[in-house]
N, C-alpha and C positions, 0 to 999 in steps of 0.2 A: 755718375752724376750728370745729368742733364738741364737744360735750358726747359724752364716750362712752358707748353704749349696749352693751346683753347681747351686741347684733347685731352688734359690732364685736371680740369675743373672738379669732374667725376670723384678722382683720387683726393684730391683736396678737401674736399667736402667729406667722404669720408673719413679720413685720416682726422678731421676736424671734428665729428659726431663721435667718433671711438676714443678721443680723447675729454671731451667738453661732455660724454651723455653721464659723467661718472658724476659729476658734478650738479647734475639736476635729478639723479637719481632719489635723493628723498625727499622730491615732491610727488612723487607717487602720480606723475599725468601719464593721462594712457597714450598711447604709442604713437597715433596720428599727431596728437598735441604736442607731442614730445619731438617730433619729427620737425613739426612747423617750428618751432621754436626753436633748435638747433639751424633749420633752415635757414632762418632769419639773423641768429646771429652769427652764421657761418658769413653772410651778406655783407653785414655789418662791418666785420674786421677785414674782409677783402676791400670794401669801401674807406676803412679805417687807415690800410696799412697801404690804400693807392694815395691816396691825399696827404700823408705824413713823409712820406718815404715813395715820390713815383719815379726816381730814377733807379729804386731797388732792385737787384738783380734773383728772380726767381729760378732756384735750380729742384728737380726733383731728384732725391736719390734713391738709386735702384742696387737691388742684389739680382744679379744676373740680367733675367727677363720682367722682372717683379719691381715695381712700385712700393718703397720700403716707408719715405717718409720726404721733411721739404726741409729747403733752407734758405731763406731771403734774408739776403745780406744788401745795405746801402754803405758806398763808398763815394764819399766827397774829398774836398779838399781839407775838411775842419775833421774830419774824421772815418772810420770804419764802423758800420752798428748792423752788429747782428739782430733783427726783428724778429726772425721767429726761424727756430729749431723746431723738428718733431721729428718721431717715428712711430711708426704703428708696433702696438704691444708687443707680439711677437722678438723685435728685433731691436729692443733696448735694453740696455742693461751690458754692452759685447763689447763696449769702448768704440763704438762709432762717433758716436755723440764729441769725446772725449779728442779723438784723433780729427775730427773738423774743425775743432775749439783749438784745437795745437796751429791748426795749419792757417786759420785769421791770425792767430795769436804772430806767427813767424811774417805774417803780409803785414800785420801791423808795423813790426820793428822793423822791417826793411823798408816802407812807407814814409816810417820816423812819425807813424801817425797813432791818437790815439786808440783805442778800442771800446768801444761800447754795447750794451747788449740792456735788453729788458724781458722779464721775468714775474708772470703772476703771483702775487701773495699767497703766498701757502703750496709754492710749486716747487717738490726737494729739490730740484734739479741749480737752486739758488744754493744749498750747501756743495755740491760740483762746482759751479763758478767761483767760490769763494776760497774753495781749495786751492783751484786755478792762479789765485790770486787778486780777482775781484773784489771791490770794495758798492755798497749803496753811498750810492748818491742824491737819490732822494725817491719819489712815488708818488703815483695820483690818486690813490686808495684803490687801484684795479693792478696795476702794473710796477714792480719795483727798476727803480734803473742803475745799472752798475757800471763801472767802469774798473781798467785796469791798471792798478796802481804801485802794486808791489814791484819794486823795480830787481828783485832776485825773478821774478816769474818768467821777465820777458830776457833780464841780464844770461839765463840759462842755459838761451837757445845756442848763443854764441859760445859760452865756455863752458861749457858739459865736458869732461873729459871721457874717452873712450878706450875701450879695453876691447881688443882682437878674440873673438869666438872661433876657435879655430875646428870645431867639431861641426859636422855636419847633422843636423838633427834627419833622423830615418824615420818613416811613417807614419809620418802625423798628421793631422787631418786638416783639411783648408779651412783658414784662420786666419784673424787680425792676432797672428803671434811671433814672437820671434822665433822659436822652434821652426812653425811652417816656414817663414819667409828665407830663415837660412837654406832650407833646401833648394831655395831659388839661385846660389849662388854661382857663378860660373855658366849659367845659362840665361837663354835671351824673351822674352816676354815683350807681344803685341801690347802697344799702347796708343789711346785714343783722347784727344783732346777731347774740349766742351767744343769748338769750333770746325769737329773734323778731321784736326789733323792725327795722321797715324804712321810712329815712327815704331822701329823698333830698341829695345833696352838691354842693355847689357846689362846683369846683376854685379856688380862687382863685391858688395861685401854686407855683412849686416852686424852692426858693432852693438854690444850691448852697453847700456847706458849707465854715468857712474854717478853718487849722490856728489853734486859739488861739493867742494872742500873747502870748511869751516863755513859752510850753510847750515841751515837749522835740521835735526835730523830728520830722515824722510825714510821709507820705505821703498825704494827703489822700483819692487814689483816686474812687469815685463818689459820693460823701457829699453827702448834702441831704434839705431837709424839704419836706414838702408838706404847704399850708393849706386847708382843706375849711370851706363855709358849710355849716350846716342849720338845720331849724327847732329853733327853745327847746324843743318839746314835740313829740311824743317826743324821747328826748335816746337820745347811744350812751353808753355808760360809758366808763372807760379799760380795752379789752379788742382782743380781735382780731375783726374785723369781715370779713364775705365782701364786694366792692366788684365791682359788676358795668360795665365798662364797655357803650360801648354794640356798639363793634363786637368785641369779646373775649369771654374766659371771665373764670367769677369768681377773683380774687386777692382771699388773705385776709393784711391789711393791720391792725398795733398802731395802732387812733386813741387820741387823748389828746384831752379836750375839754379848750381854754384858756382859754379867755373865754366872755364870756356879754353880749350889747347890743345895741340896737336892728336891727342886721343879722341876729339871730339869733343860735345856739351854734358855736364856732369850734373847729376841731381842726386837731391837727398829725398826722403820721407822720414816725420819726425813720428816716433810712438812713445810721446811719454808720459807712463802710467803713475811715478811719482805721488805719493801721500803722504802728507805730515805722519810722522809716528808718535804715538798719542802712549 
């Protein structure tokens, strides 16, 4: 994840046309017309989301060397609001989406700040948020607005209880999983802030994740955290970091620093995949 630059307008704009051209498909206009008009409203909402939201913070996320998709997040004093999530086809549906939403979600409650997000009419990705714990708040007949309310969603982060994976999972393939990321354990992984800095990490452990107790029942799924050592100075902020293993490409991974002591600055990364069970 990176800071968007001029040089990424390109990217935007597509990611924009490949998401928004599904939606004017049964107008049947031919391609040049179809192009202007994507153009125009691709404009629009850049225009839309600088005058609503211009202290927003634009970051692009990347898989490796690849342009995956964006994430402009505005962070005030009255709140956190996510404006706009995407990713290009390809690379949704893997729990990216899901582990960015965790990681506002955990800036939130250490903020002690609300969280809010908005979401098109008829966009499933409104049944994700609601799982999440989201509730509507209200809408302007284009955009619904949610906010997060349940107070088990964000109470979780703090008391999840955890159970020791003492097996080492063997070759499996690079993944947002716990299987892969236990192989990380006991070995040290390059990592790189939004602002440059690049420390190295120590994996210390990756715990699997339990359903609270006497919460409502849930599915569990592949939920777990991973604990990372590094030095006290330079430190990572709570933000999303590029993690280079040693024989992979880089994944870019929400660290949280939690502690601070004689072994150095300690960070966690949250993946929790949790669903109501129905």
């Amino acid at each position: 994840m990176k800071l968007a630059t001029p040089e990424d307008q390109g990217f935007l704009s597509e990611l924009f046309n490949e998401i928004r051209s599904v939606e004017f498909a049964p107008l049947g206009l031919p391609q040049l017309a179809l192009e202007q008009l994507l153009g125009m409203q691709f404009r629009a909402q850049q225009s839309g989301y600088a005058a609503q939201f211009p202290q927003a913070v634009d970051r692009i996320l990347w898989s490796g060397k690849t342009r995956i998709g964006r994430m402009l997040v505005d962070e005030s004093a009255n709140g956190i609001h996510l404006v706009d999530i995407a990713f290009l086809a390809a690379y949704r549906g893997q729990g990216r989406g899901t582990q960015l939403l965790q990681g506002l979600r955990v800036r939130a409650l250490q903020a002690g700040l609300p969280l809010r997000l908005s979401v098109r009419f008829g966009n499933p990705a409104e049944r994700l948020y609601a799982r999440q714990g989201f509730v509507r708040t209200g809408g302007d007949g284009i955009y619904v607005t949610m906010e997060l309310r349940e107070p088990g969603a964000i109470d979780e982060v703090a008391n999840l209880e955890s159970h020791l994976v003492t097996e080492m999972a063997e070759n499996v393939e690079q993944g947002y999983t716990g299987a892969y990321f236990r192989t990380w354990i006991g070995r040290t992984v390059k990592a790189r802030g939004l602002e440059g800095v690049a420390v190295d990490l120590a994996v210390d452990d990756v715990k699997a994740m339990q359903a609270p107790i006497g919460g409502p029942a849930v599915d569990v799924g592949d939920s777990f955290v991973i604990y990372f050592r590094g030095p006290v100075s330079p430190a990572l902020p709570t933000a999303c970091a590029d993690l280079t293993p040693l024989d992979g490409e880089d994944m870019s991974i929400f660290l949280v620093p939690i502690a601070c002591d004689a072994g150095g600055m300690k960070y966690e990364a949250i993946f929790n995949r949790m669903t109501p069970r129905v």
